[in-house]
N, C-alpha and C positions, 0 to 999 in steps of 0.2 A: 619422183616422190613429191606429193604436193607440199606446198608450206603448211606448216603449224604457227598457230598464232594465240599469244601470250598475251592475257590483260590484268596489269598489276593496278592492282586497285589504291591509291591512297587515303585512307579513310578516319572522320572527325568523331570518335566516340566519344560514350561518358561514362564512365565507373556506374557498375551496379544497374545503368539504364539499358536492362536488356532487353524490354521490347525495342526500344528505344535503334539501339546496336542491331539488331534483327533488320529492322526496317532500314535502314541505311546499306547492311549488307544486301537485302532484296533489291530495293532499287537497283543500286549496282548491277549485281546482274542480269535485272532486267531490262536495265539501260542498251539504248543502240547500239554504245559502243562496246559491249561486252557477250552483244548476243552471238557472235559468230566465231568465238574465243574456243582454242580448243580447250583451252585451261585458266581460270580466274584463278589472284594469286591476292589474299586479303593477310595484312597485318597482325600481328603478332599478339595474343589475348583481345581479338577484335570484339568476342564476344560478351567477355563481362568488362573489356575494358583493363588497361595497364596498370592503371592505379588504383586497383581497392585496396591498398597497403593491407592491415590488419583483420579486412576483410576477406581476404581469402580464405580464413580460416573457419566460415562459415560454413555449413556444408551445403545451407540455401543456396553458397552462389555457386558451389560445383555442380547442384541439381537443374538451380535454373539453365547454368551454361549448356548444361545434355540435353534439357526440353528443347532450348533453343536450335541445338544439332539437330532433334532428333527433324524440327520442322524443315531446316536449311537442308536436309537431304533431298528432299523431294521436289525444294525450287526447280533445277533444272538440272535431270540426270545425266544427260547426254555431254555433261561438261564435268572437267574436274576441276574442282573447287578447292579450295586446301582456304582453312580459316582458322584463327587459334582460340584454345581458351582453355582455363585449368580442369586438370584430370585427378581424381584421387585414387589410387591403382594401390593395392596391399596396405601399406603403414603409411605411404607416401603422397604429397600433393608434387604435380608434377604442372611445370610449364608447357604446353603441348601445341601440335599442329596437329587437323584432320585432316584428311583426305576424302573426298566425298565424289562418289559417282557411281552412276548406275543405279540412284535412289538408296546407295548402300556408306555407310564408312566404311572406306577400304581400308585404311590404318588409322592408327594414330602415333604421332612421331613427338615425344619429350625430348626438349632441350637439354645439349650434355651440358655445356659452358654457361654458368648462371653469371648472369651482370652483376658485381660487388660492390663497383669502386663507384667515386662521384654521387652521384644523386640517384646511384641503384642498390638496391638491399634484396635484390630475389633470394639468396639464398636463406632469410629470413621466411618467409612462404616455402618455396620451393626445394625437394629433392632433386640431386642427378646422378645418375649411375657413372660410376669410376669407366665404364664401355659400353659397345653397344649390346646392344639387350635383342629378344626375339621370345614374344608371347604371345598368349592368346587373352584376352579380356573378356568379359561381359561390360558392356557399354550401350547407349542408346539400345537399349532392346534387341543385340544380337552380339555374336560372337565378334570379335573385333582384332587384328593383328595389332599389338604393341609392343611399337621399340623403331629398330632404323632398317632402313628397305632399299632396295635398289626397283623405283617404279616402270615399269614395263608395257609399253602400248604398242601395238602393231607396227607404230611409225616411229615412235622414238622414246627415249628413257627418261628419267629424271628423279634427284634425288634433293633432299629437306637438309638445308641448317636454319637455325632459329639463332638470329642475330648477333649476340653476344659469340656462338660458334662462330661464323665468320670473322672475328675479330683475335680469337683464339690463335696460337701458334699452331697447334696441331686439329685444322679444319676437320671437321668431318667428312667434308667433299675432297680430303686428299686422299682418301681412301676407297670415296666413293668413284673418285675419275678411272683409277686402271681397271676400276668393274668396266664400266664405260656406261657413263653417262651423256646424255647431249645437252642438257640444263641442270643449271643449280638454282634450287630456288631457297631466297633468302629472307624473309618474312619477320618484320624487327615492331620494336617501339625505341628508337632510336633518337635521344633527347637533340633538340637544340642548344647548338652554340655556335659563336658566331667563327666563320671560315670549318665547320667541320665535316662540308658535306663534299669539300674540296679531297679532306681524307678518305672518306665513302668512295667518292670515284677513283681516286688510285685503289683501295683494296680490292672492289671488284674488275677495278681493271685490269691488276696485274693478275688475282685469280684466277681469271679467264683465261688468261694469256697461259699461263703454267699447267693451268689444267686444260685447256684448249676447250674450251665450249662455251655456252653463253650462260650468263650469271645474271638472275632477276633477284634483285632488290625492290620493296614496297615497303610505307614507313607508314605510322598513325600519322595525324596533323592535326594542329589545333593545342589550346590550353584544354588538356584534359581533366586534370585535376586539382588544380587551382597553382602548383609551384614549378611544372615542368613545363613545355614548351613543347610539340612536335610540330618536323619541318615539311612531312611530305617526301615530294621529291624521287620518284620513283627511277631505277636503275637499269638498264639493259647494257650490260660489256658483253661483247663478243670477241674471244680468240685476239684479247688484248687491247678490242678498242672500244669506245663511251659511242655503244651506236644511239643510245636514247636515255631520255632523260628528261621527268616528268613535270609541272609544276609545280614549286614549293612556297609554304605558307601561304595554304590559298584557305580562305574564307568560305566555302562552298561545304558540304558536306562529306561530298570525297569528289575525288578527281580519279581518273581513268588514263593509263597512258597504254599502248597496244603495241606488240611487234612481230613480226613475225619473218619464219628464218626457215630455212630448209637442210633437212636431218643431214641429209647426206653429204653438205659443205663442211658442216661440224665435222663430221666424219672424215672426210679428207684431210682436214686441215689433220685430226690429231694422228691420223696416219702417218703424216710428212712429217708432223714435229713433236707429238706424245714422246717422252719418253720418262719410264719407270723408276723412280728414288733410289737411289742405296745411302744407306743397309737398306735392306727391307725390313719394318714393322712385320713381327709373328701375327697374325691375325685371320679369325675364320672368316670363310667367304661370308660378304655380305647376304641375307636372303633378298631375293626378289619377287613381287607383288605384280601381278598380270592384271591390267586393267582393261577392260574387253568389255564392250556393244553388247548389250544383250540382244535377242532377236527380235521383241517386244518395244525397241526403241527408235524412234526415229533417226534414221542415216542421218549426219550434219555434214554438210561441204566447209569448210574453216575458209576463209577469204584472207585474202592478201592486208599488205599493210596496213593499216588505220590507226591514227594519232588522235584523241582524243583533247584538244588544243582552244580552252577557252581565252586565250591571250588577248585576243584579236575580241571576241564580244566583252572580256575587260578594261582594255584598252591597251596590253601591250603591243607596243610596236612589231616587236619581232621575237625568235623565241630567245634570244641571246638577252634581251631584257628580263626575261621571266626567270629564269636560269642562274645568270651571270649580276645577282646584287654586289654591289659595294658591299665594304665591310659598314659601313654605317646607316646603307640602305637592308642588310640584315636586319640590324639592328629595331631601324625603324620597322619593317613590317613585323620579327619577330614580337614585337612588345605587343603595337597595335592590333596581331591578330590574338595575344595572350589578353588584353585588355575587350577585345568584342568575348569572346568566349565567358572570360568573365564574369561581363555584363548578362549575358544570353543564360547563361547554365547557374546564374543565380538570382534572376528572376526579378535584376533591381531593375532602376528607372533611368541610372545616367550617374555621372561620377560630380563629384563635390571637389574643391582642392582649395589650398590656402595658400595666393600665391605671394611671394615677400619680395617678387621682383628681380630675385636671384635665379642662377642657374638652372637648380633642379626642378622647382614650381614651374617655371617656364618650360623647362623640354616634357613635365608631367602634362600644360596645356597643347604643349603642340604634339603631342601623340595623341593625345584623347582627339582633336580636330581631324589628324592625318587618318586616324580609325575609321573614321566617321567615313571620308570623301571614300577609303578603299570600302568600306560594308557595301556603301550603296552603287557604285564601279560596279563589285560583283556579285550584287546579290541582290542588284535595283532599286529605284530610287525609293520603294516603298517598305525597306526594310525592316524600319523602327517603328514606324507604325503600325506594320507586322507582330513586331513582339513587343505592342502596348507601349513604345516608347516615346516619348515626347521630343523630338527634334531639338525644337529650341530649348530644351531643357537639358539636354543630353550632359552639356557642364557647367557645372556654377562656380565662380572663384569669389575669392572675398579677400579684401586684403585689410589686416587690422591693424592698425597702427598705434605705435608711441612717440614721447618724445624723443625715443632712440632712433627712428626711423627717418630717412632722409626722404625730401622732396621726389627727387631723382629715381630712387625707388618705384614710390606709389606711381610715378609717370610710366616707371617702365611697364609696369604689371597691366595699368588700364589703358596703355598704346597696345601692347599685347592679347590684351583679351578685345578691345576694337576690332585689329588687324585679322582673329579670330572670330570676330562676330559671336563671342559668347558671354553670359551675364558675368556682370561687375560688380560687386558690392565692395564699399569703403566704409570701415567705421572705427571710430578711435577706442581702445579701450585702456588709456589711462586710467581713469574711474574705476573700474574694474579690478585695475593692478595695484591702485593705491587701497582702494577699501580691503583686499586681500593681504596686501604688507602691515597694516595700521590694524588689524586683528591679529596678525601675532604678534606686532608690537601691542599690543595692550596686553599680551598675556606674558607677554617677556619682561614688562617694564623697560626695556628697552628702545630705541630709536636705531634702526639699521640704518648702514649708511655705507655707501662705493668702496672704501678703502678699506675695511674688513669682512665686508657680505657679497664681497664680486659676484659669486656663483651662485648663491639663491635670489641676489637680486635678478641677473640674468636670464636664470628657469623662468623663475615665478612668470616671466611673461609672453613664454611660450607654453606654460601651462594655462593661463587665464587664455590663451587661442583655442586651446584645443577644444574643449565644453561648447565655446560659441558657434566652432565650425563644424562641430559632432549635431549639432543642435540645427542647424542648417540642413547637414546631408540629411540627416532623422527625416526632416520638413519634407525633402524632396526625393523621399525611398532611395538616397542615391548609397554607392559607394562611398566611401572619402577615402584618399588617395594621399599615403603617407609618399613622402619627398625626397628621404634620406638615401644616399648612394653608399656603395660597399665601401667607399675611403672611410666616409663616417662610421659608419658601422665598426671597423676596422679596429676605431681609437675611443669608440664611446664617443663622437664628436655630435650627441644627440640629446635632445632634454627629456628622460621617461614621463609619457602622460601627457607628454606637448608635441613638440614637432615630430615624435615617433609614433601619436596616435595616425591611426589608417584601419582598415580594412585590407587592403594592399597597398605593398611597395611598388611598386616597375621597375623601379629604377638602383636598385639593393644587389643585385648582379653584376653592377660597371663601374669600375673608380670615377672616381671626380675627375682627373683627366681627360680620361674615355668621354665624358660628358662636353666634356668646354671642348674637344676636338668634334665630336658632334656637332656643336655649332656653328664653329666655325666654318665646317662642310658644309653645312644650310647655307651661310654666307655665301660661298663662292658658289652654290647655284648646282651642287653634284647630285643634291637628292630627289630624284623623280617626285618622292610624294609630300615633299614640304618644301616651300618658295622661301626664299631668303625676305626676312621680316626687319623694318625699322628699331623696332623694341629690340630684337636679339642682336642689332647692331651695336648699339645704345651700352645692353647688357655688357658686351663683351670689353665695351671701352671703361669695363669699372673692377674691380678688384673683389672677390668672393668674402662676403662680408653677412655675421648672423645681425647684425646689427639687435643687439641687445647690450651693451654699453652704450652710456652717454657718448655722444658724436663728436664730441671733443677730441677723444680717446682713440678715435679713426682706427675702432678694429677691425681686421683681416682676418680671413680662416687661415692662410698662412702665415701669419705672423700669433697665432694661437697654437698654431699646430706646427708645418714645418710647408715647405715647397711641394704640391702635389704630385710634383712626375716625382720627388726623392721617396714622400710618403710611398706611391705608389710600386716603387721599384722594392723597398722593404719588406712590402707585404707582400708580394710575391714572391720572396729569396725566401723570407722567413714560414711563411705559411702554405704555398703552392711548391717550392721548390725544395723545403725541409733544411736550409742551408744551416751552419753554425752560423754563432755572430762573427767571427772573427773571417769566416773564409765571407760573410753576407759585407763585411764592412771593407774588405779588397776589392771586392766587386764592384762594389760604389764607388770608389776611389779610381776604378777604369772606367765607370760609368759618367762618371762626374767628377773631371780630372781640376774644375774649374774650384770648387768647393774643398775650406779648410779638410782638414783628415778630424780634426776636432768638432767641427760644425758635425759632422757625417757622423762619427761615434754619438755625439749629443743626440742626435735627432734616432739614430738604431737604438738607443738604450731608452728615447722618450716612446716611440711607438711600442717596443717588447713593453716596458711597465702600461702603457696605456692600452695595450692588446689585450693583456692577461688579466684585467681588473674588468673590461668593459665584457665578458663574455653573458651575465647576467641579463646585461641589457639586449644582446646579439638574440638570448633566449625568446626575450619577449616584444621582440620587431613584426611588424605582420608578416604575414607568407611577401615572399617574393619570388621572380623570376630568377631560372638560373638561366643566363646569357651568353655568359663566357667560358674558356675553358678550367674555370673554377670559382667557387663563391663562396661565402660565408654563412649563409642560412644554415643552422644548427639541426633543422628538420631536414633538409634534404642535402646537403653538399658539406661542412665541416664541425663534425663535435668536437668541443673541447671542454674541459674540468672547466666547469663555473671556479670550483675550488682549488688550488694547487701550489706547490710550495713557489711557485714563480710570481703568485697572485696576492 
């Protein structure tokens, strides 16, 4: 039996850009590495895109989606193709996968298990049948089988989950293995976060293993639609083992990874070790789908292994590089390839920031550079000027100063944007702050002053940044790029209309923690795509400070707030873990055996009242990335009562 050979596509779409999406799946198949495929295997609503949230319920995009089948049929029939995009079937919009060959849709296969939790709301769109189903449709212009299939070809079988299935306890491929199948193919929009793909390869690793056959995973990639994040990273386990495994968060338009296995080892293997569940699930036989050459079609010979592996014209070393990121080198490319897509799919010129010399401005500048060096790595040195971009333009910082601002500071920001090679502006806006205080003092009859106006003195002059730096990006078509990390977020630790104006966050995903251990990782030299910098040296030997009291006053974000790893560990008991206060305040107390029990209550009873007031403000933060395995973004990762008796 000759090999069969497998190319999982992972592919960068964009919501609603369905020529767009057409033509990136064409390439693909047209590409070298997919022409001798017995089966392309593309991502999961590839064709209108994962994210048209409330757009779904257009019927333009379920229409467009079948024009676009009905063209993708006749690419190239002699191969099957399976691509996903939504189906409207009786009363119901359905998540689906085609099956395309012989210039025909041979099925169409709807997701049972709809994504809910985290930053997924399918069941908001999407229908799913309590089981599996077996119809007949009118679809693309002919009769169509829909529901679940056991697919059937001369040489070997294979059966459909759609993402969120695989993650299911009761798989749809546990049912489909004692049919006997020799692949599973698994076809996701599968969000990033950081260490999750380490999960991905145990699930399909062990599936393989239990069900004994080989399990293809293929993921979206890229910022698709301005808040999620995908990684790529395509999957092959075989009969238990990670035989492949593709590039993730690549910059390219899709990536191609290829394998190929031969039926009859599958076969042996589940001969020697298959064996059947008890109890047995009551269940009628699955039907099967016979996918057969027509006589009118060109014979294909299917060729042996080929790996599809731009590493090496990117620059990585080896594929254990490309593969195997740190969790902080995650991090780093995850942002920087959320921050090009960005840039690219909304048409601007280059990002604007306001840096204050502190933590988050800085690691804002050094991803916007780090973006930079990987676009042009892998996609050539002529990329921005490709899409009308201005190089030297790409970011502007400004740093504006008071008398609350220290010397030290402005050094760190313009040793930084030096050591980056990118523009620098300085300018004072006292004047600014005062003619603004001295107008409602004249309408107050009053004279403000430090010891009763702390907190509008302190806004007011992160409010008087925000217009000069808006006024800036305006000048330069750029982005501007709010600063704020999920700690802040978290406690309201942000001035509305100042430091919270942006276009986007980046950085609203990862506690302040998460961030100062970032850097520290740059220091000692771990992160392939940023060099450890004098300034972030500098940075780290000073204490987190908004510097908006007078300097006298030598205020700290921890001595305003409380110790970051403490803040940080709250928010995750109280809000990711659901914990009560009193089992969240034991914890602490083994977490951090050094710290009064009194200190630890104080600081649990200051973030709950400063949680449950600042949700307002949570509402109207820019979009951000989700990063980690949980966030606070109200639009995509956690709602909560603006209003509530805790509030």
């Amino acid at each position: 039996m000759p090999k069969i050979k497998i190319a999982a596509v992972t592919l960068n779409t964009t919501p609603l850009d369905f020529l767009g999406n057409f033509e990136s799946i064409v390439q693909a198949i047209n590409s070298p590495e997919s022409k001798n495929a017995d089966c392309i295997l593309f991502p999961e609503l590839c064709i209108s895109g994962y994210g048209c949230e409330d757009a779904f319920y257009k019927p333009s995009v379920w229409m467009r989606s079948e024009e676009i089948l009905l063209k993708l049929k006749d690419v190239s029939p002699n191969q099957i193709i399976l691509v996903g995009l939504p189906v409207f079937v009786g009363s119901f919009l359905y998540n689906c996968m085609a099956v395309l060959f012989g210039g025909k849709v041979a099925a169409i296969i709807p997701k049972l298990n709809l994504a809910n939790t985290g930053v997924h709301y399918e069941r908001r769109w999407f229908h799913s049948e309590t089981d599996f189903i077996n119809k007949t449709i009118s679809f693309a212009k002919e009769e169509v089988p829909f529901g679940h299939f056991i697919f059937q070809t001369g040489q070997w079988n294979f059966g459909v989950e759609i993402c969120e299935d695989s993650w299911s306890v009761n798989k749809p491929s546990s049912f489909y293995s004692p049919v006997g199948i020799d692949v599973l193919f698994s076809p996701g929009a599968s969000h990033f976060a950081m260490g999750k793909q380490n999960i991905r390869r145990q699930i399909f690793t062990e599936s393989s293993r239990n069900q004994c056959n080989l399990q293809v995973f293929t993921n979206l990639n890229g910022n698709e639609s301005g808040r999620i994040i995908f990684e790529g990273g395509a999957i092959f386990a075989s009969l238990g083992n990670l035989v492949k495994e593709g590039p993730r968060l690549s910059f390219s338009p899709f990536q191609i990874t290829s394998y190929s296995f031969v039926p009859f080892e599958i076969r042996a293997a589940k001969a020697r070790s298959f064996r059947e569940s008890k109890p047995k699930v009551s269940r009628e036989e699955i039907p099967k789908i016979q996918l057969t050459q027509k006589n009118n079609l060109e014979a294909k010979t299917s060729q042996g292994f080929t790996l599809l592996d731009k590493r090496k014209e990117f620059g990585w070393e080896d594929s254990e590089n490309s593969v195997n990121l740190s969790l902080y080198e995650e991090f780093t490319k995850a942002v920087c390839l959320g921050l090009f897509d960005y840039l690219k799919k909304s048409n601007t010129k280059g990002f604007t920031l306001s840096l204050s010399g502190g933590a988050d401005s800085a690691t804002c500048a050094l991803l916007v550079s780090a973006m930079k060096e990987i676009a042009k790595q892998e996609n050539g040195d002529s990329i921005f000027s490709t899409l009308g971009i201005e190089e030297s333009n790409l970011l502007v910082t400004i740093y504006q100063k008071t008398v609350n601002n220290s010397d030290l500071t402005e050094k760190i920001a313009e040793t930084l944007t030096r050591e980056l090679q990118c523009q620098f502006y300085s300018i004072p806006i006292d004047e600014a702050v005062d003619t603004s205080v001295k107008l409602i003092e004249s309408v107050l009859g009053k004279t403000l002053n430090w010891k009763e106006h702390d907190l509008p003195l302190q806004n007011i002059q992160a409010r008087v940044r925000s217009p000069l730096v808006w006024l800036l990006a305006n000048l330069n078509g750029h982005l501007l790029l709010s600063t704020g990390n999920r700690s802040e977020a978290a406690v309201g630790y942000t001035t509305m209309d100042g430091d919270s104006s942006g276009s986007i966050a980046p950085l609203a995903g990862v506690s302040k923690e998460f961030l100062l251990e970032f850097l520290d990782d740059i220091q000692k030299g771990n992160n392939r795509f940023i060099s450890p910098k004098d300034s972030i040296q500098t940075l780290r030997n000073t204490k987190p400070t908004a510097e908006l009291k007078p300097l006298e006053e030598n205020q700290e974000d921890e001595k305003d707030l409380m110790p970051y790893p403490i803040l940080q560990s709250i928010e995750k008991k109280l809000v990711f873990l659901g914990l009560d206060d009193m089992d969240c305040l034991e914890s602490l107390k083994q977490e951090f055996p050094w710290e009064n029990t009194d200190n630890l209550l104080g600081y649990l009873k200051k973030f709950k009242k400063l949680f449950t007031i600042s949700q307002w403000k949570r509402e109207r933060l820019p979009p951000s990335f989700h990063l980690d395995e949980y966030g606070l973004d109200p639009k995509s990762s956690y709602r909560y009562p603006i209003l509530s008796k805790e509030s």
